[in-house]
C-alpha positions as CSV (number, residue, x, y, z in Angstrom):
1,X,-62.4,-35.8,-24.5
2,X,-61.1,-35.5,-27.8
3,X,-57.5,-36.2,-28.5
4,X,-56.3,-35.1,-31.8
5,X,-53.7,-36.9,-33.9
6,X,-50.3,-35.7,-33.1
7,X,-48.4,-34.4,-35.9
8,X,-46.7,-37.0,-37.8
9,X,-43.2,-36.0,-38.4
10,X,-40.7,-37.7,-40.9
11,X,-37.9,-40.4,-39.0
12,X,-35.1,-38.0,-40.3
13,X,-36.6,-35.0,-38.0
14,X,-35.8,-36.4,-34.7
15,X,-32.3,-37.0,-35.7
16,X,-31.4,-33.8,-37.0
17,X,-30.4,-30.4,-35.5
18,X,-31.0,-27.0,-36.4
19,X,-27.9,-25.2,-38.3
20,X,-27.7,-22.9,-35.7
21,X,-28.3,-24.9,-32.7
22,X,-25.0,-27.3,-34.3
23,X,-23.2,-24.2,-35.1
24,X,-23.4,-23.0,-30.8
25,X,-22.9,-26.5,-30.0
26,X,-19.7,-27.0,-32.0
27,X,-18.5,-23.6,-30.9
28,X,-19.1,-23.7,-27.6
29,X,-16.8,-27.3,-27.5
30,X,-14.1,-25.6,-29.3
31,X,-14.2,-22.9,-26.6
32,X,-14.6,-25.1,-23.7
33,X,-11.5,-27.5,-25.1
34,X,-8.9,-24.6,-26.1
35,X,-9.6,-22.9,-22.7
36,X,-9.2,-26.3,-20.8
37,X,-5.9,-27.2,-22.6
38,X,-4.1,-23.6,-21.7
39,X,-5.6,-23.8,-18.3
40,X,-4.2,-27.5,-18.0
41,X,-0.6,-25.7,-19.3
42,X,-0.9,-22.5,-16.9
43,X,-2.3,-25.2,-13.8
44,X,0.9,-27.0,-14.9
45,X,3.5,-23.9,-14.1
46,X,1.4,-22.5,-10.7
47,X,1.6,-26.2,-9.6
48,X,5.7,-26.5,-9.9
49,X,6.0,-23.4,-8.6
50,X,4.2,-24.4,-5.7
51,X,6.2,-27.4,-5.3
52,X,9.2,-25.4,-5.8
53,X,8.4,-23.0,-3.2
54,X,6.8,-25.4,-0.4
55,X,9.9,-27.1,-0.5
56,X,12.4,-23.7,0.0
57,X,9.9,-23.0,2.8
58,X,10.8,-26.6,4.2
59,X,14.4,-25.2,4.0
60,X,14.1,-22.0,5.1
61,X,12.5,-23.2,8.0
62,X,15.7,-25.8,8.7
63,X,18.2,-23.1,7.7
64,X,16.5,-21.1,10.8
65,X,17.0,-23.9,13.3
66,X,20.7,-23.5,13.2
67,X,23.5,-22.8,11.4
68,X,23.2,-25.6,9.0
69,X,25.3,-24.6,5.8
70,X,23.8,-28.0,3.6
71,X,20.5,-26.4,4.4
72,X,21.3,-22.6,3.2
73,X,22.7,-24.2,0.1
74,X,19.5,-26.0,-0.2
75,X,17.5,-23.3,0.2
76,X,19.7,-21.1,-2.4
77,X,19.1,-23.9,-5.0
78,X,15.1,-24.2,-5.1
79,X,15.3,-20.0,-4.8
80,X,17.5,-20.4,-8.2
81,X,15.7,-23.2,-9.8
82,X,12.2,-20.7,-9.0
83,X,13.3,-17.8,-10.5
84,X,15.3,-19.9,-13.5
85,X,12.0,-21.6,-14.4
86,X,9.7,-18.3,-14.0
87,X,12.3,-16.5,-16.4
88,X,11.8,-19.4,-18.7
89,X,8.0,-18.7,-18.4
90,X,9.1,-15.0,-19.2
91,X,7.9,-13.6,-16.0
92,X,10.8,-11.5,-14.5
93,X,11.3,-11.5,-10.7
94,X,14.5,-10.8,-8.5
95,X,15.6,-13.1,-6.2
96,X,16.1,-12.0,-2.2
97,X,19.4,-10.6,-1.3
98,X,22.4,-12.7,-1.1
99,X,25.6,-12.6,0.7
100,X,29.1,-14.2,-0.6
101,X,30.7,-16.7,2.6
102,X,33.9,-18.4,1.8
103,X,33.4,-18.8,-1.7
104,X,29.5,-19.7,-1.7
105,X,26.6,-17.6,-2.3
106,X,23.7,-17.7,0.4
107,X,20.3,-15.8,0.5
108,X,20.2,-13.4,3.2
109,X,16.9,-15.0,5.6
110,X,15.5,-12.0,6.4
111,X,14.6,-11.3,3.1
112,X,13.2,-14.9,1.7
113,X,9.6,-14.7,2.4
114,X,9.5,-11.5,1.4
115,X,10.6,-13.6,-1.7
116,X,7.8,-16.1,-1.5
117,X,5.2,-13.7,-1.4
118,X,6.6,-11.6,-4.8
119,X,6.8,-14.9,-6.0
120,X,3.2,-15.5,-5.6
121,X,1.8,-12.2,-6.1
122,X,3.6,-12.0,-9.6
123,X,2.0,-15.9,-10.5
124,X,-1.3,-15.2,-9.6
125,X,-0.9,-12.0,-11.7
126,X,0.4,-13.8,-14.5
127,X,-2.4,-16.4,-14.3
128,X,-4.6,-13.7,-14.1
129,X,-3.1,-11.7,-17.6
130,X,-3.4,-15.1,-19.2
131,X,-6.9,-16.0,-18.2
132,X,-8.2,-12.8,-20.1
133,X,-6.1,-13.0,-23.0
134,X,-7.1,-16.2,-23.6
135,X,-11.1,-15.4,-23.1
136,X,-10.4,-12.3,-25.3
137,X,-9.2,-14.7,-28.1
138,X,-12.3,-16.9,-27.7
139,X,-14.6,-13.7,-27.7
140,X,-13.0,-12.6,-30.8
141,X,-12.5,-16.5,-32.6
142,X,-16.2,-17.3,-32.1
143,X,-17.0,-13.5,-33.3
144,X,-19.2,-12.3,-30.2
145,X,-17.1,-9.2,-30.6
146,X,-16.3,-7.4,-33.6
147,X,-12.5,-7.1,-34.6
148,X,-11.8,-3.3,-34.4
149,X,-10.2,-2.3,-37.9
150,X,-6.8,-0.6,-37.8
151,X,-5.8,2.1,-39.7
152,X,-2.7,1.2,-41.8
């Protein structure tokens, strides 16, 4: 059998990359780190929540054991520190019906997980809304889609 001579190729052609070939490659990292770093961010805010929200659960649970009033105020505190921080994220949610007792404000029990689960519902909506926008962006940044001119 006859083996021919392979192709002798310069040193600098196994080092080097097609244009387009470094073009996708460097794209696709851009994409790949700008989606990891708002999904680190969004990861950031369900994860708080989370906390926030396992630990009025905790509460709630206590505050349904008896009448302990430390453990309503408790629970009434990580219900106002949820929907403070998720109005600092600009998502609007109300909080569960409330009662005044003796000067102090407590969340009627009844209505707390009903809480919990608008609570969740609206996150994973939110994480949602962002997840698209953000893949939107990257569609339109590494030009797969083509911006749709406006009529000004």
């Amino acid at each position: 059998m006859i083996q021919h001579k392979p192709m002798d190729f310069g040193q600098a052609f196994w080092g080097s990359e097609h244009p387009d070939t470094a073009r996708l490659r460097v794209q696709q990292d851009y994409v790949d780190k700008m989606i990891a770093l708002k999904r680190e961010n969004m990861d950031r805010v369900s994860q708080y929540v989370d906390d926030l929200m396992a630990k009025a659960k905790e509460e709630l649970g206590h505050a349904r054991s008896g009448s302990n009033e430390l453990r309503k105020i408790a629970l009434a505190q990580h219900i106002d520190e949820t929907v403070s921080y998720l109005r600092g994220q600009g998502i609007e949610i109300e909080a569960p019906e409330s009662r005044a007792e003796g000067g102090r404000q407590s969340y009627l029990l009844e209505s707390v997980p009903a809480f919990f689960g608008r609570v969740r519902c609206v996150l994973d909506q939110w994480h949602a809304s962002h997840m698209i926008e953000l893949y939107d962006e990257m569609v339109t940044l590494v030009k797969l889609k083509k911006q749709v001119p406006t009529a000004d």
